[in-house]
C-alpha positions as CSV (number, residue, x, y, z in Angstrom):
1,X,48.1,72.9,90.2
2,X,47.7,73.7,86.5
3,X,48.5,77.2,85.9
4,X,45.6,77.2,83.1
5,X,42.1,77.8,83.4
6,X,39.4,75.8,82.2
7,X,38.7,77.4,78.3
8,X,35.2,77.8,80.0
9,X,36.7,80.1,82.3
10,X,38.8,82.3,80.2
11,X,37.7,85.6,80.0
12,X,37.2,88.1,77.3
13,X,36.8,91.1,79.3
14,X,39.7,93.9,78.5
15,X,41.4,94.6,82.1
16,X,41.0,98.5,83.1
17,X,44.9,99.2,82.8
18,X,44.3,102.6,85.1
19,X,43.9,99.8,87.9
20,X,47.2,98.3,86.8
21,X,49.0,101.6,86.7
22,X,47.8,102.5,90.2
23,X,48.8,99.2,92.1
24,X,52.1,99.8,90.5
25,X,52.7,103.6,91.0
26,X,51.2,102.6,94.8
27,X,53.5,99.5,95.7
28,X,56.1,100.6,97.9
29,X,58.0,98.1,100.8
30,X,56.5,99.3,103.1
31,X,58.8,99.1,107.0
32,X,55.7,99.7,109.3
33,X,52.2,98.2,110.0
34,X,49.3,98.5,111.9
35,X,48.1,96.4,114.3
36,X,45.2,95.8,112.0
37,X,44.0,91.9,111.2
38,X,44.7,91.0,107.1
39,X,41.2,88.7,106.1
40,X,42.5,85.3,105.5
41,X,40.0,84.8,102.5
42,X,41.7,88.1,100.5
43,X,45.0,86.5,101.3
44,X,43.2,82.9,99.4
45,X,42.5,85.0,97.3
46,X,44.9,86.7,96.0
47,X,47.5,83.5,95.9
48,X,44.8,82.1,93.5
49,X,44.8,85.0,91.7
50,X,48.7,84.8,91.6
51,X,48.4,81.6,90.2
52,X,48.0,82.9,87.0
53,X,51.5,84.9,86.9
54,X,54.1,83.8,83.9
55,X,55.5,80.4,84.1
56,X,58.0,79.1,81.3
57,X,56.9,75.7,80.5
58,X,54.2,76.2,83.0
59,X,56.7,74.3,85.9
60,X,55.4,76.9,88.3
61,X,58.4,76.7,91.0
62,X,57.2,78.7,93.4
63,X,56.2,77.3,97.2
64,X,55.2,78.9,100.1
65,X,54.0,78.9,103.7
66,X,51.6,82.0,104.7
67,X,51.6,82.1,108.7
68,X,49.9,84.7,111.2
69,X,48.7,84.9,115.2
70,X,50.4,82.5,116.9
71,X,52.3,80.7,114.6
72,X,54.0,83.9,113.0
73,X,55.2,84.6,116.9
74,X,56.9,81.6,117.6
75,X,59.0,81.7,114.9
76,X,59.9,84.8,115.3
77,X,61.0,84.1,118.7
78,X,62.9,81.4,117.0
79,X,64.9,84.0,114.7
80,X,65.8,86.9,117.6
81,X,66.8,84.0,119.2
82,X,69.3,83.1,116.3
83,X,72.6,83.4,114.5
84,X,72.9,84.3,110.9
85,X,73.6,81.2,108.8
86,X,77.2,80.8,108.0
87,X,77.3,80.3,104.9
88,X,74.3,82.2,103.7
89,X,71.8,80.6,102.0
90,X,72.5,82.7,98.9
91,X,74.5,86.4,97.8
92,X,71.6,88.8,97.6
93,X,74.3,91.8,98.1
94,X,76.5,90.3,95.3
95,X,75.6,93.3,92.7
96,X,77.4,95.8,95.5
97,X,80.7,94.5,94.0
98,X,80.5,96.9,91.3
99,X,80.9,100.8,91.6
100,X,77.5,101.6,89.4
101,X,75.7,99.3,91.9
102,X,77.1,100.0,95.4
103,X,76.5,103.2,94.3
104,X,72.7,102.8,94.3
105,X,72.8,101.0,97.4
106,X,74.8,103.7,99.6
107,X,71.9,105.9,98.3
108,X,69.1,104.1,98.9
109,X,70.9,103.2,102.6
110,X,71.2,107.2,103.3
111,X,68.1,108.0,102.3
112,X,65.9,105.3,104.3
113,X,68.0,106.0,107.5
114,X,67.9,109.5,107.1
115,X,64.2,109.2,107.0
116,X,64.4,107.4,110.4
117,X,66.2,110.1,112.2
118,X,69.4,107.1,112.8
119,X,72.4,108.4,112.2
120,X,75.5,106.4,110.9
121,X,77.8,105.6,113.5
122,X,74.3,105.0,115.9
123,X,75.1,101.4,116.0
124,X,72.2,100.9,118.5
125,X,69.2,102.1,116.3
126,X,71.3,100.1,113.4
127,X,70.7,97.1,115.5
128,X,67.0,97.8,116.6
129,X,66.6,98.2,112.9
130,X,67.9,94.6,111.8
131,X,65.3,93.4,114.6
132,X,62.3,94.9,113.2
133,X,63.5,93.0,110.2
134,X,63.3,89.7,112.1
135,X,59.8,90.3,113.2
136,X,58.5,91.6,109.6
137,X,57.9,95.3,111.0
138,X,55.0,94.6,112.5
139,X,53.0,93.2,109.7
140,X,50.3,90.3,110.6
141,X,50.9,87.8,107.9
142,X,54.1,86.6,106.2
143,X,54.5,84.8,103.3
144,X,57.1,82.2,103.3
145,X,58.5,81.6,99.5
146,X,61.0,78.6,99.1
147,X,61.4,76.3,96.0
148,X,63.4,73.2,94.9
149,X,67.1,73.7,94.5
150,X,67.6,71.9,91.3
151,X,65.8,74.8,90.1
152,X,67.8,76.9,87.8
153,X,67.9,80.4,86.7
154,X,64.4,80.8,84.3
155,X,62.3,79.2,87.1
156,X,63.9,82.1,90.1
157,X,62.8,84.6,87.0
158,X,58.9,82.9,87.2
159,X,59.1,82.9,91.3
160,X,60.1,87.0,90.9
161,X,57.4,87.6,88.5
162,X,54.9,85.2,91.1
163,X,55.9,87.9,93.9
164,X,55.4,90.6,92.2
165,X,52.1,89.4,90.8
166,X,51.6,88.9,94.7
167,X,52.5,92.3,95.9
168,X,50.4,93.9,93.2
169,X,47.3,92.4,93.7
170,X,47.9,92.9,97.6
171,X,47.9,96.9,96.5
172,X,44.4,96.2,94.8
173,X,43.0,94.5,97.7
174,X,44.4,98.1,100.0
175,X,47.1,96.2,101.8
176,X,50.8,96.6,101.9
177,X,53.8,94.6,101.7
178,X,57.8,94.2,101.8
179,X,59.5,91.9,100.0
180,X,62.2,90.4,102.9
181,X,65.5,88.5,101.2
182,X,67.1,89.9,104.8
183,X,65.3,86.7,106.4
184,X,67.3,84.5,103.7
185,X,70.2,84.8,106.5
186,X,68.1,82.9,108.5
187,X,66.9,80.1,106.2
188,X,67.8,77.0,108.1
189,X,65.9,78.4,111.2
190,X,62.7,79.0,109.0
191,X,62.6,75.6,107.0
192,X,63.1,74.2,109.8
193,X,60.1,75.7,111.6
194,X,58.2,75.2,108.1
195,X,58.8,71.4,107.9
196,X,61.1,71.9,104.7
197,X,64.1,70.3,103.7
198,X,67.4,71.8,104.0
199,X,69.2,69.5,101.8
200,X,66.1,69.4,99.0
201,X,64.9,73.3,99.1
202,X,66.2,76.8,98.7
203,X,64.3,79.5,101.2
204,X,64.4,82.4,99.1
205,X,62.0,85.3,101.0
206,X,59.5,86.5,103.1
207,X,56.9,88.7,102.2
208,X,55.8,91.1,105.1
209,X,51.9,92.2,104.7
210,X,49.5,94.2,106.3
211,X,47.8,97.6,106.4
């Protein structure tokens, strides 16, 4: 799909930034949803809207899988029913090597269980925790990303800058999201389930949204 529009449909109009700034003061992941059906033409779209996110050399790398109802269950059956991969699809907790980094992440790790009322050595509400990750928190749709592996490191740049161009435009619409590399551990389950090649495709994230 060409990542330009027709010069017919370009558009001269100056965006209002003020509606930029407040879909990105407003994005937060957010860890709980309502039980509150996401329209399946605002999720269309946004992801054409998306379509339109920096690409270098317009290879736009990014692939994904949107599921919800039924579909979104079963494999998340699937996944409380299964192991972590071993080895891991990829290091997402790699930067915690280094002091400045781990630092940030023992913060961020108080803070967000603090605000949960779980304590530290509560390996039980830990646990209940990692499920709610499993099963997106609650939210209605997910958003499967995954991509070729002989992708290199520019095109992971143009899928972060597709999922952020995601997210935002999800704000504008009034709906929520989380960005979930946690289900990363689980990759082989999910492609899988998808239809997707192991041996051809990285799965890089899910994207939780809802209300």
């Amino acid at each position: 799909m060409n990542n330009f529009p027709p010069q017919s449909q370009v558009s001269t109009v100056v965006a209002d930034p003020a509606s930029v700034d407040a879909a990105i003061g407003s994005r937060f992941s957010a860890r709980a949803f309502l039980d509150k059906p996401v329209p399946t033409e605002t999720i269309r779209r946004v992801l054409d809207q998306a379509r339109m996110a920096p690409s270098g050399c317009n290879f736009q790398p990014w692939e994904a899988v949107v599921l919800g109802g039924e579909p979104l269950k079963a494999l998340q059956e699937k996944l409380l029913a299964s192991a972590p991969d071993n080895p891991l699809e990829y290091d997402f907790s790699a930067p915690g090597q280094h002091e400045k980094y781990q630092s940030r992440l023992r913060s961020l790790g108080a803070r967000m269980y603090e605000s949960m009322g779980i304590m530290r050595d509560d390996a039980e509400q830990r646990a209940s925790f990692a499920r709610a990750n499993m099963v997106s928190f609650g939210a209605p749709v997910l958003l499967l990303c995954h991509f070729p592996k002989f992708m290199k490191e520019p095109q992971w740049s143009d899928v972060g800058m597709w999922l952020q161009t995601i997210m935002l435009l999800l704000r504008e619409h009034g709906l929520d999201s989380c960005p979930q590399e946690f289900l990363s551990m689980y990759s082989k389950v999910i492609k899988d389930f998808l239809g997707v090649s192991d041996e051809s495709h990285i799965f890089f994230c899910g994207i939780a949204i809802g209300y």
